[in-house]
C-alpha positions as CSV (number, residue, x, y, z in Angstrom):
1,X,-6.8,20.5,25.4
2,X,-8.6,21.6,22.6
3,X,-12.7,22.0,23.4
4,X,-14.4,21.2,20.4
5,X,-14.9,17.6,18.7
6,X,-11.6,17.4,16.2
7,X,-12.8,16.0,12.5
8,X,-10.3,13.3,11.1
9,X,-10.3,12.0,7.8
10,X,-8.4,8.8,7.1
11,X,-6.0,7.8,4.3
12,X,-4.2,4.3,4.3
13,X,-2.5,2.1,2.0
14,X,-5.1,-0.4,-0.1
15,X,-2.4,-2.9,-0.7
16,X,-0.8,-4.7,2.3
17,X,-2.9,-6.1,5.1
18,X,-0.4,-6.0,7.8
19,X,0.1,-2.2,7.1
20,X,-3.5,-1.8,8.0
21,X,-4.1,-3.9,11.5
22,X,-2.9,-0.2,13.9
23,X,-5.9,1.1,12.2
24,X,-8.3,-0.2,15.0
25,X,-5.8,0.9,17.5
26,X,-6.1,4.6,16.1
27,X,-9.9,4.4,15.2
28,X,-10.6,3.7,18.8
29,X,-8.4,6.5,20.6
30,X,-10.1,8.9,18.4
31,X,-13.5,7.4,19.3
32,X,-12.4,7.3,22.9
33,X,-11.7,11.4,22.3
34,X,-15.2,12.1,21.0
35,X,-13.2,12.8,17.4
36,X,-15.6,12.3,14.3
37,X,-13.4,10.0,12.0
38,X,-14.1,9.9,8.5
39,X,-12.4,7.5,6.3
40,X,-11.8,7.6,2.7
41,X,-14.0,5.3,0.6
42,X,-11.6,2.9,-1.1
43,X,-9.6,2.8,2.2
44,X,-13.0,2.3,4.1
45,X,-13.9,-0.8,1.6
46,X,-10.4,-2.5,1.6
47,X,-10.6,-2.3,5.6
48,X,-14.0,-4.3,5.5
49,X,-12.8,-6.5,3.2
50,X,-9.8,-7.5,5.3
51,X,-11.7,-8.1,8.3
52,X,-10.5,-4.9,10.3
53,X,-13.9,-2.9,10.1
54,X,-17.0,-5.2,10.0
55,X,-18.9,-5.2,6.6
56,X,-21.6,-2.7,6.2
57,X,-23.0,-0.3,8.4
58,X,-21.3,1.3,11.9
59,X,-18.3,-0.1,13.5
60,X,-18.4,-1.5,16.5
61,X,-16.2,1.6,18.2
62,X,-18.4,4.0,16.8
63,X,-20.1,5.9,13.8
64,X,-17.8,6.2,10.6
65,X,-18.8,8.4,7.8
66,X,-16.7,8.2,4.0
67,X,-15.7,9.7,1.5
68,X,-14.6,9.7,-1.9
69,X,-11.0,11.8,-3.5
70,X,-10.8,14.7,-1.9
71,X,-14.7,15.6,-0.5
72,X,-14.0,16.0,2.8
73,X,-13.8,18.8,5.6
74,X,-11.6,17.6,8.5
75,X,-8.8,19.4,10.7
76,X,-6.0,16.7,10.5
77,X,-5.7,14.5,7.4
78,X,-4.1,11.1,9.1
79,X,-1.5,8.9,6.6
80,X,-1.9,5.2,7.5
81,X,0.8,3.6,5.9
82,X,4.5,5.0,4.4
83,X,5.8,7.5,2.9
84,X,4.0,7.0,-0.3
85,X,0.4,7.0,1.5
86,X,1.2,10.2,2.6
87,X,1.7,11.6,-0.8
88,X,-1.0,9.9,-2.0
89,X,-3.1,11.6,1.3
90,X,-1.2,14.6,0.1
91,X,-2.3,14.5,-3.4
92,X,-6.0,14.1,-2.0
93,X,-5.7,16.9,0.3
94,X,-4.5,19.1,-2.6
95,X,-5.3,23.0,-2.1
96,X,-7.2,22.3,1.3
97,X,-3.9,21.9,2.9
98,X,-5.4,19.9,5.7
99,X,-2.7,19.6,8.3
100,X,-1.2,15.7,7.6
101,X,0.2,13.4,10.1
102,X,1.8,10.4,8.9
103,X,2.0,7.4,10.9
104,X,4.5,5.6,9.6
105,X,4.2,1.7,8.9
106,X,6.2,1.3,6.4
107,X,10.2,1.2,6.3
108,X,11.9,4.8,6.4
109,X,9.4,7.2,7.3
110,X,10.7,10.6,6.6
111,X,7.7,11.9,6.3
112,X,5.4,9.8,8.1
113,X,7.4,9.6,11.4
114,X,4.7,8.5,14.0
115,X,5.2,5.2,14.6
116,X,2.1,2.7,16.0
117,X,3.8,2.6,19.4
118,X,3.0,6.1,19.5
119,X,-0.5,6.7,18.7
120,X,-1.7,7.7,22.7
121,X,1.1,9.7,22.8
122,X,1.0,11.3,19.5
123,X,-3.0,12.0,19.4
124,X,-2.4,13.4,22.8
125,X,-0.3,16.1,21.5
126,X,-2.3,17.0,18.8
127,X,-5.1,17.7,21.3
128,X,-2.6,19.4,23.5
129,X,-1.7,21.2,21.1
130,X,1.8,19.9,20.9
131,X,3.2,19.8,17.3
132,X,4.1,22.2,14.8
133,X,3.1,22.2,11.4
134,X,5.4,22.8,8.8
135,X,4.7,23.7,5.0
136,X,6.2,22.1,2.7
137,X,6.4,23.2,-0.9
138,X,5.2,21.2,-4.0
139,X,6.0,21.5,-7.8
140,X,3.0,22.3,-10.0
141,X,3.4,20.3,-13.7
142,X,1.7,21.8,-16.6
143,X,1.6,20.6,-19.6
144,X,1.4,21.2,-23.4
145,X,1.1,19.5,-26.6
146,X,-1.0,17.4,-29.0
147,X,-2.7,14.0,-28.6
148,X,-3.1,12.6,-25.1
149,X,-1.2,15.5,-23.3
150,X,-3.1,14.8,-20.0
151,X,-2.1,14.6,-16.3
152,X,-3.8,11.4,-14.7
153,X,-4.6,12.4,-10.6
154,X,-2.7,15.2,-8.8
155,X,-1.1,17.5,-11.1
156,X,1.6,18.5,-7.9
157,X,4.1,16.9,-6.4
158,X,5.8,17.2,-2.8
159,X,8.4,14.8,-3.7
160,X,9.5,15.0,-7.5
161,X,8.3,14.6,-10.6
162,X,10.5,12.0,-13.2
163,X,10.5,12.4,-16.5
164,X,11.7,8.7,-18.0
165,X,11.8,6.6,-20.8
166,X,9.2,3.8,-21.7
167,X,9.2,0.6,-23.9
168,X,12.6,0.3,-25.1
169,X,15.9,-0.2,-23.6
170,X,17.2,3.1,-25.2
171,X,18.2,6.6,-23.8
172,X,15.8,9.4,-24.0
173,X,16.9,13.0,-24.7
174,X,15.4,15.7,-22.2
175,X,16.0,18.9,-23.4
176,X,15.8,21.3,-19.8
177,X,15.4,24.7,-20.0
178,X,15.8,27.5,-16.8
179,X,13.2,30.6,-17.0
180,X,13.3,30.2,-20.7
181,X,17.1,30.0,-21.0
182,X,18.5,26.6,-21.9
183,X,20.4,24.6,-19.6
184,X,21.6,21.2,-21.4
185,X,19.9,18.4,-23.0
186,X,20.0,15.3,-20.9
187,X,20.9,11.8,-22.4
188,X,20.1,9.6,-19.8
189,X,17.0,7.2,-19.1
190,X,15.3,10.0,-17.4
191,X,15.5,13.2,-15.5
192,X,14.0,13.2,-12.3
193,X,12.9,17.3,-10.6
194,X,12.8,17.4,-6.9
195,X,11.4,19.3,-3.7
196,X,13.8,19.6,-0.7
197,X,11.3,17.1,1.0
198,X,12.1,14.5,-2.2
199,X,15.6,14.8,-2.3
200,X,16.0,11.8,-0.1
201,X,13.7,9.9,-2.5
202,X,14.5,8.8,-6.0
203,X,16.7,11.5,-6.8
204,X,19.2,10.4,-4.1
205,X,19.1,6.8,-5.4
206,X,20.0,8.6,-8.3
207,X,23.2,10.5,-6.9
208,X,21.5,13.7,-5.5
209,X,22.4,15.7,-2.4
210,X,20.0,15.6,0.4
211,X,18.7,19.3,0.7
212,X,16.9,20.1,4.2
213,X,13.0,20.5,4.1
214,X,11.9,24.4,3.2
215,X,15.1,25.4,1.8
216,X,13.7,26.8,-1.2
217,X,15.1,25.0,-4.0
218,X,14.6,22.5,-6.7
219,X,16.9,19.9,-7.6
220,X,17.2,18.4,-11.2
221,X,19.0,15.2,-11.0
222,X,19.3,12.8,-14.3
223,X,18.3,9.3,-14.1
224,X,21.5,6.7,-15.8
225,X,23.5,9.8,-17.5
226,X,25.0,8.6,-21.1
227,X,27.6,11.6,-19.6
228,X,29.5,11.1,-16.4
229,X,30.3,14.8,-16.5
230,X,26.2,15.5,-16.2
231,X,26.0,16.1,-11.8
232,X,22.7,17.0,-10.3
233,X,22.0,21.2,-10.0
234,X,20.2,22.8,-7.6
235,X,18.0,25.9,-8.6
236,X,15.3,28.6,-6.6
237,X,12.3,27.4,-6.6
238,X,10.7,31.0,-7.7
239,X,12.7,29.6,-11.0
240,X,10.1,27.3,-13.7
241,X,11.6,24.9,-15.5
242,X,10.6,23.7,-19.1
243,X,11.3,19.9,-20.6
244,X,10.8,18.7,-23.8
245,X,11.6,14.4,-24.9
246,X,12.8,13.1,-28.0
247,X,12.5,9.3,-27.9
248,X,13.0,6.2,-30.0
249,X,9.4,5.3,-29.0
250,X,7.7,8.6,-29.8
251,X,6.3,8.2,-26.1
252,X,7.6,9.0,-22.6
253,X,6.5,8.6,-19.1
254,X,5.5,11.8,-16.6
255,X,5.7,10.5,-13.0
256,X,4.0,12.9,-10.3
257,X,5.0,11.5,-6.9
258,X,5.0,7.7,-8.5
259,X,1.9,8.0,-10.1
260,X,2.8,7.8,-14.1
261,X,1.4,9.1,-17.4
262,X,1.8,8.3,-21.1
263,X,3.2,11.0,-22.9
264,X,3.6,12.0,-26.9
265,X,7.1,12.8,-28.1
266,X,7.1,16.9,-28.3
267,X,5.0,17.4,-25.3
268,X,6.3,20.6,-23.4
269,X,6.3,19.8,-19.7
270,X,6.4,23.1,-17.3
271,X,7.6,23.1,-14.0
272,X,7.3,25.7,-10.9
273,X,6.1,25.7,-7.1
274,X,2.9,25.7,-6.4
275,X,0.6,28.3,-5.4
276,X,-0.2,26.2,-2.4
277,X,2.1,24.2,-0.3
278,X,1.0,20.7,1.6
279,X,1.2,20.8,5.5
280,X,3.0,18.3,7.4
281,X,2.4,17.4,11.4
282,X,5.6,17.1,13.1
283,X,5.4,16.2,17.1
284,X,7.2,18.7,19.0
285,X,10.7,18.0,20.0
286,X,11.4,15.6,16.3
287,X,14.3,16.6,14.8
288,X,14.7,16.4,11.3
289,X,18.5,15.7,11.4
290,X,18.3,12.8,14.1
291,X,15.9,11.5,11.7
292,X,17.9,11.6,9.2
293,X,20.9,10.1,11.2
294,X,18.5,7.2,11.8
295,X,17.5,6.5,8.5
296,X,20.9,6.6,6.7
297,X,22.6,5.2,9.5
298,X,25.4,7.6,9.7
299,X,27.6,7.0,12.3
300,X,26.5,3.4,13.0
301,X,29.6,0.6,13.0
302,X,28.3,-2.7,12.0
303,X,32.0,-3.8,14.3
304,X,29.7,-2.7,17.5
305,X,27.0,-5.0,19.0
């Protein structure tokens, strides 16, 4: 067991009330532990606000300090929520790469695969020294061009990054270009570049293969092809890929991990792995292919009861 006091910082989803309620379960383990939890400010407010933390000053289980983006200094980032609070923890965490474990109170949960049930046994392990820690990569977006050319939050992306239309019904043109040798020019409503970690994200709902975690690929898959005989390709990730829109609008949409930005028409977006990778806490003995069994359902019969 490990003999110092363990720093947690908190991350949770700001939206849905129920998602939130495990938080007092967790809160007082780590108390219980001797663990200094720090919670992140907006996170910190919503929780008062809904009645789960008591308005102003200590909680009743014990001391709580905040914070605000990413100023914090904690060995395990926890993810209160889904998948997409632990991006959002991920995005926050950025080139710390504070190990993150999801607990998962959302619906799939490929990343965040703790469930509530679990949190003894999970926090147990972590003092135990139990888990493994595995890095995942993320895709770095840079970009280039006149006017309002700006990234809004993270500029990285463990899951994907979309490139789609806004405004009007029509097709976009993405013009996609492979270490500076030119690949095709997607008509589609969008093109959407994963990690291995985001395959089974939007891209699959899109057609894509699932590609296991730390492969060491991207994946470009196209959002609505005008083409049926445009298919998803998978490239290195040592490889950076370069996109440029035409649209009806004059505008497009950059999406980093869900999070959207408003782009001008001949913007240059650039595309390659990051210099840093995000770390993800998995408990020993989880398999990524019986999660992944579980979550698609292979193999289940709907005859059986």
């Amino acid at each position: 067991m490990s003999s110092k006091p363990l720093t947690f910082a908190l991350f949770g989803n700001v939206y849905q009330h129920e998602k939130s309620v495990a938080v007092c379960q967790v809160l007082q383990s780590l108390q219980e532990r001797g663990a200094r939890i720090l919670i992140e400010e907006e996170y910190y407010d919503f929780l008062c606000c809904s009645g789960l933390l008591p308005l102003g000053g200590p909680s009743a289980i014990g001391p709580i300090a905040t914070f605000s983006q990413g100023d914090f200094d904690a060995d395990f980032a926890l993810s209160m929520g889904g998948d997409g609070t632990l991006l959002k923890t991920a995005s926050m965490v950025g080139v710390r790469q504070t190990p993150i474990l999801g607990f998962n109170m959302g619906r799939l949960g490929f990343l965040a695969d703790a469930g509530t049930r679990d949190v003894e046994t999970t926090l147990d392990a972590l003092y135990q020294g139990d888990y493994r820690v595995e890095d995942r990569a993320l895709i770095l977006v840079e970009v280039q061009g006149h006017g309002s050319a700006v990234i809004e939050g993270s500029p990285c992306a463990l899951n994907d990054v979309a490139i789609l239309k806004r405004d009007t019904a029509s097709m976009i043109s993405v013009r996609a270009s492979i270490d500076g040798e030119y690949l095709t020019t997607y008509q589609a409503d969008g093109l959407v570049v994963s990690t291995p970690t985001g395959s089974t994200a939007y891209s699959l709902s899109n057609g894509g293969p699932i590609i296991v975690p730390r492969t060491g690929v991207l994946l470009l898959t196209a959002v609505a092809p005008h083409s049926l005989n445009i298919r998803p390709i998978v490239i290195p990730d040592s490889s950076v890929v370069e996109l440029t829109v035409s649209s009806r609008s004059h505008t497009f949409l950059i999406a980093v991990d869900g999070q959207s930005s408003k782009m001008p028409e001949g913007t240059r977006v650039r595309l390659r792995r990051a210099p840093y990778v995000a770390r993800v806490v998995k408990r020993a003995g989880a398999s990524y292919f019986a999660t992944l069994r579980e979550k698609m359902m292979w193999g289940a019969d709907n005859r059986e009861k």
